[in-house]
Backbone as JSON Lines, residues from 0, in Angstrom:
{"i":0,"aa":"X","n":[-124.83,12.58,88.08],"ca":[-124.1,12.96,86.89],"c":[-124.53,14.34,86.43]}
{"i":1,"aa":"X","n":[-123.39,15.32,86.36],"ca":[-123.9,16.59,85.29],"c":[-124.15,15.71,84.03]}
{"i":2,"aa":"X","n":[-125.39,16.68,83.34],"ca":[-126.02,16.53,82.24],"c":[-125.09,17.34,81.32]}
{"i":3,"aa":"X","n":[-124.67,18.06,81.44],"ca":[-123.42,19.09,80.53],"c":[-122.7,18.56,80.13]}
{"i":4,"aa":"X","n":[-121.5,17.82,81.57],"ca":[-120.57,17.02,81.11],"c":[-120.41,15.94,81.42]}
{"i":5,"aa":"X","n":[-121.19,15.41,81.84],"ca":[-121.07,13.68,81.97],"c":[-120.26,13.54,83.14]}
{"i":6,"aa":"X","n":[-120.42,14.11,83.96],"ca":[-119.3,13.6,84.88],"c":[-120.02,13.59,86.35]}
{"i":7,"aa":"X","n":[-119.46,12.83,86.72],"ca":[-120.19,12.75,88.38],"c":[-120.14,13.7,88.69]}
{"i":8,"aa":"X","n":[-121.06,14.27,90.26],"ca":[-121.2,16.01,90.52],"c":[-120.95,15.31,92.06]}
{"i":9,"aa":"X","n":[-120.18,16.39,92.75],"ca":[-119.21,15.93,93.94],"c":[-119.92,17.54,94.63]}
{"i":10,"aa":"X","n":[-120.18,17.23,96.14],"ca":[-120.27,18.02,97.28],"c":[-119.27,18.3,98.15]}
{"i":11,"aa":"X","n":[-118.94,19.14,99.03],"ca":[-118.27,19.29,99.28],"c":[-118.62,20.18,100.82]}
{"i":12,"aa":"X","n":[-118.12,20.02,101.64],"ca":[-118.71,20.66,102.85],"c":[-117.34,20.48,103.69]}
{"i":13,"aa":"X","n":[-117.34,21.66,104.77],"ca":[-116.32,21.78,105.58],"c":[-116.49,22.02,107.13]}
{"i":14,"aa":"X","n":[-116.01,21.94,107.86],"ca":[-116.04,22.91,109.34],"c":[-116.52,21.84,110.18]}
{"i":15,"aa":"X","n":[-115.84,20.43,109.86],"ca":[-115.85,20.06,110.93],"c":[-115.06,19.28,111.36]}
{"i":16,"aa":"X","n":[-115.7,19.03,113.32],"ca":[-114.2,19.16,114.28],"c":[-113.62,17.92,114.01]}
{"i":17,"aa":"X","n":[-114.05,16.74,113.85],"ca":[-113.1,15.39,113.32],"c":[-113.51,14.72,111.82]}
{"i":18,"aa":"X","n":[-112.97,13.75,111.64],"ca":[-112.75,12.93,110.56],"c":[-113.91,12.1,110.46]}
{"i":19,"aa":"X","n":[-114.21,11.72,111.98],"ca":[-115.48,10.88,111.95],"c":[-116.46,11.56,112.24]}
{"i":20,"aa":"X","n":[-116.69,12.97,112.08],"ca":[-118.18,13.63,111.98],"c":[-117.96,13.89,110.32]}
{"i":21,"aa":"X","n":[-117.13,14.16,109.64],"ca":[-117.05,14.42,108.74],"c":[-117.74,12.82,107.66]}
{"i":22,"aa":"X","n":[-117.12,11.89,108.24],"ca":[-117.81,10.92,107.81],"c":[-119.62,10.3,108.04]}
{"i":23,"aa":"X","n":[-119.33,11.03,109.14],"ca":[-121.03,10.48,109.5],"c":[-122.04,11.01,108.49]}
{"i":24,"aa":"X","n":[-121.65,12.63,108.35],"ca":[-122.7,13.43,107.64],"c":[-122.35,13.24,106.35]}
{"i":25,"aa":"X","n":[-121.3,12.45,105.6],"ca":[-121.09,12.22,104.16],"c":[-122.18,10.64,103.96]}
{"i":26,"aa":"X","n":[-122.11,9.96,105.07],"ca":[-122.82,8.78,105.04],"c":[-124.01,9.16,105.06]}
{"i":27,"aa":"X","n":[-124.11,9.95,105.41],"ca":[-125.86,10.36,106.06],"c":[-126.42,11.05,104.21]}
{"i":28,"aa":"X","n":[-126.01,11.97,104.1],"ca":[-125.86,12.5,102.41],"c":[-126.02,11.41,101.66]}
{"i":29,"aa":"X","n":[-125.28,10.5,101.53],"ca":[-125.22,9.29,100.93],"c":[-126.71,8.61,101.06]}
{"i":30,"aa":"X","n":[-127.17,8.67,102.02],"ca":[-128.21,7.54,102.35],"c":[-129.43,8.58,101.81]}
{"i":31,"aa":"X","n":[-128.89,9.72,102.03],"ca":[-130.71,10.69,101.08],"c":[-130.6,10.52,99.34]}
{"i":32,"aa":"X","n":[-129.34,10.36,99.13],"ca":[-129.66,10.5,97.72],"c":[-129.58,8.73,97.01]}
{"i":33,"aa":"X","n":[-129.25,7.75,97.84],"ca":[-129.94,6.38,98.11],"c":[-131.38,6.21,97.82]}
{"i":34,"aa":"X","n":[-132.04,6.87,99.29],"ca":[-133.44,6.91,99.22],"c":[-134.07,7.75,98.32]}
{"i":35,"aa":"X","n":[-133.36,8.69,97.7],"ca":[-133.78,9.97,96.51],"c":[-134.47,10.79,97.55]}
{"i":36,"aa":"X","n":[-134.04,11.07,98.88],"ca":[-135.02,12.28,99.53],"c":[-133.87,13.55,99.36]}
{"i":37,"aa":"X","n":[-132.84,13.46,98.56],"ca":[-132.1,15.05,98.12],"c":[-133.03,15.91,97.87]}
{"i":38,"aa":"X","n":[-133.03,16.85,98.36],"ca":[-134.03,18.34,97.56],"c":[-133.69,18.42,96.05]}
{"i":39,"aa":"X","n":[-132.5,17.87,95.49],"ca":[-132.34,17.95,94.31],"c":[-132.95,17.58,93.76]}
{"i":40,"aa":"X","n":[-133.06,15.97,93.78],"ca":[-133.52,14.63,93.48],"c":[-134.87,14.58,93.52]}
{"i":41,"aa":"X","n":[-135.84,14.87,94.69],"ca":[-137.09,14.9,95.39],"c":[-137.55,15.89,94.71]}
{"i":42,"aa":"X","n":[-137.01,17.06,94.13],"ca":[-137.88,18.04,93.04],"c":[-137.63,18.4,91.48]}
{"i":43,"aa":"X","n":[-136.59,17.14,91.24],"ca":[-136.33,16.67,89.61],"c":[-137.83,16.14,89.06]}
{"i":44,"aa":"X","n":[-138.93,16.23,89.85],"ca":[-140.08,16.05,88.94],"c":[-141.28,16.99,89.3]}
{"i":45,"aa":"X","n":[-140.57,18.22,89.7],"ca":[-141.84,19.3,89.65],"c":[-142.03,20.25,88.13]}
{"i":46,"aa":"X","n":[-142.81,20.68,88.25],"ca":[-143.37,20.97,86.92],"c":[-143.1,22.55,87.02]}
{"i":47,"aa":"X","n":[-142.65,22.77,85.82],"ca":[-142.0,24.23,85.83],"c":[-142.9,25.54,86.28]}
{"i":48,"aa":"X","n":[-144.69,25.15,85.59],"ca":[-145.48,25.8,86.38],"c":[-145.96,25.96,87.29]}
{"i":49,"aa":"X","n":[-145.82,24.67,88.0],"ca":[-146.19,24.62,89.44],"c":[-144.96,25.06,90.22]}
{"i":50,"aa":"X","n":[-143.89,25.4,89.97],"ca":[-142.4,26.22,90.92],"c":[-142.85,27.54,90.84]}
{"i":51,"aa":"X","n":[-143.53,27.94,89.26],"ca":[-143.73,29.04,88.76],"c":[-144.81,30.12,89.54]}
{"i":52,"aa":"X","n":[-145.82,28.97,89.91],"ca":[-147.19,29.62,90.33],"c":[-147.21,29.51,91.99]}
{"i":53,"aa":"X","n":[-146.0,28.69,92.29],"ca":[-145.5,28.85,93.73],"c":[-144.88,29.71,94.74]}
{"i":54,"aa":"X","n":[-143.81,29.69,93.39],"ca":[-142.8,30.69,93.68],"c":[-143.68,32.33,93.3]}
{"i":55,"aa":"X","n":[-144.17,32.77,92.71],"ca":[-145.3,33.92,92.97],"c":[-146.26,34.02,94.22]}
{"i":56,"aa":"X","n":[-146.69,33.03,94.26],"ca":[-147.61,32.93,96.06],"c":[-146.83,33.26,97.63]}
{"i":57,"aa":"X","n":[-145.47,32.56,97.07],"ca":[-144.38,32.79,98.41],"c":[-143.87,33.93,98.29]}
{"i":58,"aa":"X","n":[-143.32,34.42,97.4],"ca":[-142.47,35.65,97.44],"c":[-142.67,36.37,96.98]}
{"i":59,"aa":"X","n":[-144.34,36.62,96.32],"ca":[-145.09,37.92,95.4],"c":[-144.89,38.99,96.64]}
{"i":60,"aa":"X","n":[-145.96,38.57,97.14],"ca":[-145.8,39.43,98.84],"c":[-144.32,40.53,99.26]}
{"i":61,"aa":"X","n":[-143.44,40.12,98.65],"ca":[-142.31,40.72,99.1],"c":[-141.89,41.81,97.83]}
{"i":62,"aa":"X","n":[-142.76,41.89,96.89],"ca":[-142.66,43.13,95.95],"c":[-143.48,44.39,96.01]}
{"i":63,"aa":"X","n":[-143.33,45.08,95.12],"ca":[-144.92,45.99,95.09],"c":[-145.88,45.41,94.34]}
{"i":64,"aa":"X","n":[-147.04,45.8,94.51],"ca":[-148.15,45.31,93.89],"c":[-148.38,45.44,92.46]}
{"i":65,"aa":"X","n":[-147.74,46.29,92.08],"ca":[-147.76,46.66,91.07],"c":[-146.24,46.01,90.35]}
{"i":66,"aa":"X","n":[-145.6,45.55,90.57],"ca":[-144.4,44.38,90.36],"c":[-144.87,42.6,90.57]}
{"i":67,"aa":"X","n":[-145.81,42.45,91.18],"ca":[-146.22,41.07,91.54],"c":[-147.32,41.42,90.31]}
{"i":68,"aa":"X","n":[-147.99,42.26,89.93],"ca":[-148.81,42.07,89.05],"c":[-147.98,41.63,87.69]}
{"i":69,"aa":"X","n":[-147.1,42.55,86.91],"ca":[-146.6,42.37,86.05],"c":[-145.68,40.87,85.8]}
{"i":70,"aa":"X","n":[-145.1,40.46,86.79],"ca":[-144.57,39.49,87.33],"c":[-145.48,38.29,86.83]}
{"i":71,"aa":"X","n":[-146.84,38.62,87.08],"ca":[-148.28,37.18,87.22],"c":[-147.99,37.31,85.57]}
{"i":72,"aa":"X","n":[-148.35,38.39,84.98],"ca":[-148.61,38.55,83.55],"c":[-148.22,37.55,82.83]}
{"i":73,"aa":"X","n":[-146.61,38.26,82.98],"ca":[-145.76,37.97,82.25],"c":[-145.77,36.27,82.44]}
{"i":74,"aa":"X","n":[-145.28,35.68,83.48],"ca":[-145.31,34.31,83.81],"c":[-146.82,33.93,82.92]}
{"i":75,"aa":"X","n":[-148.12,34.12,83.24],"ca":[-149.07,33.37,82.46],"c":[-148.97,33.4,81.34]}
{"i":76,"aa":"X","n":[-149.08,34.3,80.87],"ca":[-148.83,34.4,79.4],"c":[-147.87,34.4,78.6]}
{"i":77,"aa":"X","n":[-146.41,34.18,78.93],"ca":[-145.79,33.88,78.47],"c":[-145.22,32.86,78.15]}
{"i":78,"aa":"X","n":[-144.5,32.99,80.21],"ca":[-143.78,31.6,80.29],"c":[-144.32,30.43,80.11]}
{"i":79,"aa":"X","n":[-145.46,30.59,80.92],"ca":[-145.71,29.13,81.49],"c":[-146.65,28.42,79.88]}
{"i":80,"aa":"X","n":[-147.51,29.11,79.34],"ca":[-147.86,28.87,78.12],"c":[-146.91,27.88,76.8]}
{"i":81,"aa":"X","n":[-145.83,28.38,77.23],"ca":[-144.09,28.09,76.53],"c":[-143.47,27.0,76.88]}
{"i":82,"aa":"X","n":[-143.52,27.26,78.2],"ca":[-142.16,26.59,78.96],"c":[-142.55,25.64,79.86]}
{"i":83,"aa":"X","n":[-144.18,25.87,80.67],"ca":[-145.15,25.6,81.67],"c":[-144.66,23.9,82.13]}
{"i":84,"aa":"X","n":[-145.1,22.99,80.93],"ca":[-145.21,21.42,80.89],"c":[-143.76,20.8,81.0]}
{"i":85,"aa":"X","n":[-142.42,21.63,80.78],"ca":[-141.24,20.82,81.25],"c":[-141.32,20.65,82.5]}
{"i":86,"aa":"X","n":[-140.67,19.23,83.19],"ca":[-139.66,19.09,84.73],"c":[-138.9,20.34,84.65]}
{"i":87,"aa":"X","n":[-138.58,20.87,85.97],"ca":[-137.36,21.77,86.15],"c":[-136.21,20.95,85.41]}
{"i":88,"aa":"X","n":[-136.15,19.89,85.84],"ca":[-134.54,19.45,85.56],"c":[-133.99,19.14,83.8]}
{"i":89,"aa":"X","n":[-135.48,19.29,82.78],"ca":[-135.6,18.88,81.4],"c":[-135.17,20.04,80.68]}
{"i":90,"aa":"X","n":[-136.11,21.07,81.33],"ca":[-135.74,22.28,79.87],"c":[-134.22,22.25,79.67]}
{"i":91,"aa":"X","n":[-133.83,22.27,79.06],"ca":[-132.73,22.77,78.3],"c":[-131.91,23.67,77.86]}
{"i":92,"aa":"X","n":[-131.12,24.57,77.91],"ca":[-130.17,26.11,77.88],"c":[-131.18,26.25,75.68]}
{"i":93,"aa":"X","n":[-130.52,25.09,75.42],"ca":[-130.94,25.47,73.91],"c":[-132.66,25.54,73.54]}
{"i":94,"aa":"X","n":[-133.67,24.84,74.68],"ca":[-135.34,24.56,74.5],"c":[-135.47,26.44,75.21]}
{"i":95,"aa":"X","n":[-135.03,26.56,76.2],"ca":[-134.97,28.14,76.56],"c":[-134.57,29.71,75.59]}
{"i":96,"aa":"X","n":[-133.32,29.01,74.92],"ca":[-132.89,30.23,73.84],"c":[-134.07,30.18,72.41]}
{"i":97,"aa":"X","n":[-134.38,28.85,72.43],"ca":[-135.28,29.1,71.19],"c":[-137.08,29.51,71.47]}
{"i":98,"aa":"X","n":[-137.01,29.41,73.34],"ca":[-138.07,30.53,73.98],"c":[-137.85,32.04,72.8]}
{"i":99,"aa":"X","n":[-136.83,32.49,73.79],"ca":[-136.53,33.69,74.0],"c":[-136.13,34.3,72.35]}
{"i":100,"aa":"X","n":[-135.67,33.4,71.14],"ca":[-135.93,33.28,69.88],"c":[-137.23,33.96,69.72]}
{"i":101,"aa":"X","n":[-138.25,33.26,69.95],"ca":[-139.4,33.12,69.42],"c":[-140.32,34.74,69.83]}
{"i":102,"aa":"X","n":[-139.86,35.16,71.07],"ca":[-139.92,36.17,71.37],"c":[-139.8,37.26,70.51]}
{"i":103,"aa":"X","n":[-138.6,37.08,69.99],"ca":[-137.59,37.96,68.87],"c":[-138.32,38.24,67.77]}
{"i":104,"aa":"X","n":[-138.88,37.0,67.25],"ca":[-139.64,37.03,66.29],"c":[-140.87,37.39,66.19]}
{"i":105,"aa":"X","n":[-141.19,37.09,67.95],"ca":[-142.93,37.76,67.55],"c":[-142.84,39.44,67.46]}
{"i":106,"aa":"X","n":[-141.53,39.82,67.16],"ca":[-141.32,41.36,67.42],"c":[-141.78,42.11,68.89]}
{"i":107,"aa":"X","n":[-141.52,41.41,70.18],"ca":[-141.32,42.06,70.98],"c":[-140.06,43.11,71.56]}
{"i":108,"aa":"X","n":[-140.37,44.15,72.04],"ca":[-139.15,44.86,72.01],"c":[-138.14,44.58,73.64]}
{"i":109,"aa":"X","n":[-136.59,44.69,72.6],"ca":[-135.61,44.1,73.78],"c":[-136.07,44.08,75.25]}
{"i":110,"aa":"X","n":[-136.69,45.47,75.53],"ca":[-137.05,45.35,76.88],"c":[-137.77,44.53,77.4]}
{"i":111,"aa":"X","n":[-138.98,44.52,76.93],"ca":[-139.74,43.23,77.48],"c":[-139.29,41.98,77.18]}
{"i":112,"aa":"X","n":[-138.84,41.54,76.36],"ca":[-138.3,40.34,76.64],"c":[-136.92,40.07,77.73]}
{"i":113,"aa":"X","n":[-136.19,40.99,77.72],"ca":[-135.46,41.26,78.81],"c":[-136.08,40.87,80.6]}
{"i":114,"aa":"X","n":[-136.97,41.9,80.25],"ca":[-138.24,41.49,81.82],"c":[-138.36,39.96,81.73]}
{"i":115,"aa":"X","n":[-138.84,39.52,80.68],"ca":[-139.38,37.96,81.06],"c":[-138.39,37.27,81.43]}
{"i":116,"aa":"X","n":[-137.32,37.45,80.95],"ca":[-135.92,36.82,80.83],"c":[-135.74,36.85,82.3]}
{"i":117,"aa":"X","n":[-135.1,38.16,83.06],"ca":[-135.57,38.48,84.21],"c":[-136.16,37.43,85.74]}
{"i":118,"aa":"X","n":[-137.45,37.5,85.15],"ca":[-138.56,37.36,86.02],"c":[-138.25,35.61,86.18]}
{"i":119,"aa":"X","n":[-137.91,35.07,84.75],"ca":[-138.19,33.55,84.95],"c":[-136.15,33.0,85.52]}
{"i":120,"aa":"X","n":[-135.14,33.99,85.46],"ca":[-133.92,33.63,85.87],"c":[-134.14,33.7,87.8]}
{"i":121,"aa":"X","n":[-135.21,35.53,87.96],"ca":[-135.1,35.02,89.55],"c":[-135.69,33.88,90.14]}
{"i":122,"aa":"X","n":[-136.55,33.17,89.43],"ca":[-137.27,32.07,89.96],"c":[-136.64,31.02,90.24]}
{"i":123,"aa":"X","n":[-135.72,30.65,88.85],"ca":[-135.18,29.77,88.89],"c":[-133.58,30.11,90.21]}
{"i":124,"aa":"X","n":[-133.26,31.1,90.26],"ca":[-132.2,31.41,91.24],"c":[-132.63,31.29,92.75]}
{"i":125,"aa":"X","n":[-133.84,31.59,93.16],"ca":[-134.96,30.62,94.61],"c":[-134.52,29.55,94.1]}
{"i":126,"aa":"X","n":[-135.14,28.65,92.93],"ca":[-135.2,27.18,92.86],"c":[-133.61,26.66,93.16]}
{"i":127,"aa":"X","n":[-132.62,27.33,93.11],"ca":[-131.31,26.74,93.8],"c":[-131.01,27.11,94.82]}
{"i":128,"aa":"X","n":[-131.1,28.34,95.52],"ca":[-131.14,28.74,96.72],"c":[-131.6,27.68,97.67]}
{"i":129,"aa":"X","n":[-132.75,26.81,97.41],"ca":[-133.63,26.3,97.87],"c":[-133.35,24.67,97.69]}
{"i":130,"aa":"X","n":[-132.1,24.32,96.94],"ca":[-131.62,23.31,96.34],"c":[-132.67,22.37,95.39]}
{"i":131,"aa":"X","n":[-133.67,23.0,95.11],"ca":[-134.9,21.96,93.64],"c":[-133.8,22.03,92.79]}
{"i":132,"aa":"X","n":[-133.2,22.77,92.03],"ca":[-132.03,22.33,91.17],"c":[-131.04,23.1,91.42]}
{"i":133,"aa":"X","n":[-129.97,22.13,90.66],"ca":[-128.22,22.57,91.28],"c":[-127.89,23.73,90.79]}
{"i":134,"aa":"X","n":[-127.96,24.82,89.62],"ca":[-127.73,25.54,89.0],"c":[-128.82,26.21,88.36]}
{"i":135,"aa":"X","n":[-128.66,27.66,87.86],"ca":[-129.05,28.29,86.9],"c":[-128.72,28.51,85.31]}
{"i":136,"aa":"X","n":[-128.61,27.59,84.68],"ca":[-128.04,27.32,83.25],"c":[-128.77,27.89,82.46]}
{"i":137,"aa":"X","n":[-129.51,28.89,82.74],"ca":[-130.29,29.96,81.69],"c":[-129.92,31.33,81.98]}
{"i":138,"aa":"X","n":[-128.34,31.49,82.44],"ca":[-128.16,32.74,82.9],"c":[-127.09,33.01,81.57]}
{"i":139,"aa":"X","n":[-127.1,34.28,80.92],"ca":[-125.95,34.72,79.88],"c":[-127.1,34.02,78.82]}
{"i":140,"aa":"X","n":[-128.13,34.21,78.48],"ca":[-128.69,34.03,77.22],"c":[-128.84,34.95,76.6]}
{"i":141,"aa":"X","n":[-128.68,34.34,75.28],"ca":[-128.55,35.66,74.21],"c":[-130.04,36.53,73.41]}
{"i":142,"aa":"X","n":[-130.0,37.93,74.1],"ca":[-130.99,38.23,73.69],"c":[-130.85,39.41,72.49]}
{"i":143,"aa":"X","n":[-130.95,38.81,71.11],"ca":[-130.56,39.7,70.06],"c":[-131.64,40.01,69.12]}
{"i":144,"aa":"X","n":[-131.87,41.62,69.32],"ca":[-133.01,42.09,68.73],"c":[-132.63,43.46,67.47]}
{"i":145,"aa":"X","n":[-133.19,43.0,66.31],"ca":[-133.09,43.49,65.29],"c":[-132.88,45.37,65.68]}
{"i":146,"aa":"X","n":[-132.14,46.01,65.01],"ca":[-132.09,47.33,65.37],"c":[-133.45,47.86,64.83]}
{"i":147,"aa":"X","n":[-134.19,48.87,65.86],"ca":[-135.13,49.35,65.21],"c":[-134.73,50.45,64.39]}
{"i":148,"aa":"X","n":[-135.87,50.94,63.95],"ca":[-135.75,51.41,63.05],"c":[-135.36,52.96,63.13]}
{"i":149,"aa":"X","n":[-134.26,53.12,61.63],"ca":[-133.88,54.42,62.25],"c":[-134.45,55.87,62.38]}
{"i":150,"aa":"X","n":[-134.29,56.97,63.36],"ca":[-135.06,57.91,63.06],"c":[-134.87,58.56,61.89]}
{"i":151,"aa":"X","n":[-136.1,59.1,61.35],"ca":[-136.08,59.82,59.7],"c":[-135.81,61.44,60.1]}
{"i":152,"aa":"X","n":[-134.76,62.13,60.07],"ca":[-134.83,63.74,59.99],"c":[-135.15,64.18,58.69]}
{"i":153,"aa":"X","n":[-135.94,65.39,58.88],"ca":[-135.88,66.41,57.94],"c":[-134.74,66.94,57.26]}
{"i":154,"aa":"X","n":[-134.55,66.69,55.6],"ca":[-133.66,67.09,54.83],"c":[-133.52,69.04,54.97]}
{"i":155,"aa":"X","n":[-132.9,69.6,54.26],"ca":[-132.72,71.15,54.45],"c":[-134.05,71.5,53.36]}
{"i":156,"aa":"X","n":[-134.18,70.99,52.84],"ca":[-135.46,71.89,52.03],"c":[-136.64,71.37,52.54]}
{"i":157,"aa":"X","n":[-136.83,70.41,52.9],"ca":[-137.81,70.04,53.99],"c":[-138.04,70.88,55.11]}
{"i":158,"aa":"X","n":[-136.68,70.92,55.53],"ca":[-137.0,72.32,56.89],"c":[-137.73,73.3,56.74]}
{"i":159,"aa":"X","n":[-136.85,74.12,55.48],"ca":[-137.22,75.01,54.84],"c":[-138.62,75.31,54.46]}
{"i":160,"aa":"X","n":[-139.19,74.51,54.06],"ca":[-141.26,74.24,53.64],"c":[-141.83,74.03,54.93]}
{"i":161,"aa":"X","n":[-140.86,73.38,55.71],"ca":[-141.74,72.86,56.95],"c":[-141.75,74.77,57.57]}
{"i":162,"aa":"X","n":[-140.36,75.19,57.76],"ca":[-140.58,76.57,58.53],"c":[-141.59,77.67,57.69]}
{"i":163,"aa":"X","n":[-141.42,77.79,56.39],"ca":[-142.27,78.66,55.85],"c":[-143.44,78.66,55.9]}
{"i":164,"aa":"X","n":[-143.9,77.31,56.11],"ca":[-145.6,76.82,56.34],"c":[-145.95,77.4,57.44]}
{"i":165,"aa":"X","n":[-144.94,77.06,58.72],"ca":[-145.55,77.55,59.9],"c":[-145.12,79.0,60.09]}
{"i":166,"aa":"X","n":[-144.54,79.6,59.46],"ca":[-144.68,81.1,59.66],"c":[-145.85,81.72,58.66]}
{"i":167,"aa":"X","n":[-146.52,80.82,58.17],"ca":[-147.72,80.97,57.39],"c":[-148.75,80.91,58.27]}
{"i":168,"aa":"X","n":[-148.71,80.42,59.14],"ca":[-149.57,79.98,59.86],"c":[-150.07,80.69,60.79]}
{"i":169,"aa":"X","n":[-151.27,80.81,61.25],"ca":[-151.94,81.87,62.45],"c":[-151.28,81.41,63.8]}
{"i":170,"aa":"X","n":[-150.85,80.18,63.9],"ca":[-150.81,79.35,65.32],"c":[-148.96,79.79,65.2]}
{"i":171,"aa":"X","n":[-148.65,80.09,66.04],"ca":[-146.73,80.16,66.11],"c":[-146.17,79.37,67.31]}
């Protein structure tokens, strides 16, 4: 069943040469998610930090070092601190936005929270690649950060004191 909409979730596969291979391998499908050995199913109880601290060991290697570092950071201290103790299959689109909330509030700026945002969507986009879960339902989250603040210019008589000072001045 999708958790979204309640509705049974249907597979679908093609390219093959008869009716009765087509049936064999729907029976065969059938009998893994029977026994619960689906990759879906079989990793509906891994722990978000342990995908987290996995998925960095397997595919850190394939960044720069200086990208796998920031990458570790961010994940320890952020995510996993946050988010760490859900199943993949539990967190929630709304337990995630009120992450990325909280972010907002600790006054981090758009960018970095952007990065974390980032860092924890490619993980989870392996974790379906890889079929641990069916989707990425933390993709299009809303990240809305207060406008900073605006720059202050110098008024005209301000200029004015500001230039006369420094033509006062020994230093030009």
């Amino acid at each position: 069943m999708d958790p979204a909409t309640g509705k049974p979730k249907e597979k679908s596969k093609s390219g093959f040469r008869t009716k009765k291979e087509a049936q064999i391998e729907a029976a065969e499908v059938e009998k893994k998610f029977y026994l619960r050995q689906h990759s879906v199913i079989a990793n509906s109880e891994t722990i978000l930090k342990d995908w987290l601290t996995e998925w960095l060991e397997i595919y850190g290697a394939q960044c720069a070092e200086r990208t796998l570092f920031n990458r570790s950071w961010y994940i320890n201290n952020h995510i996993i601190p946050s988010l760490g103790n859900y199943k993949m299959n539990q967190l929630t689109r709304i337990e995630y936005q009120k992450f990325i909330n909280t972010l907002v509030e600790k006054g981090y700026a758009k960018k970095t929270i952007q990065t974390i945002h980032s860092i924890f969507c490619t993980a989870i986009n392996k974790a379906v690649e890889l079929e641990m879960v069916t989707h990425n339902k933390y993709q299009g989250i809303s990240i809305k950060v207060e406008d900073e603040e605006k720059i202050n210019y110098l008024s005209r008589d301000e200029v004015e004191i500001f230039m006369d000072t420094a033509k006062k001045s020994p230093y030009h």
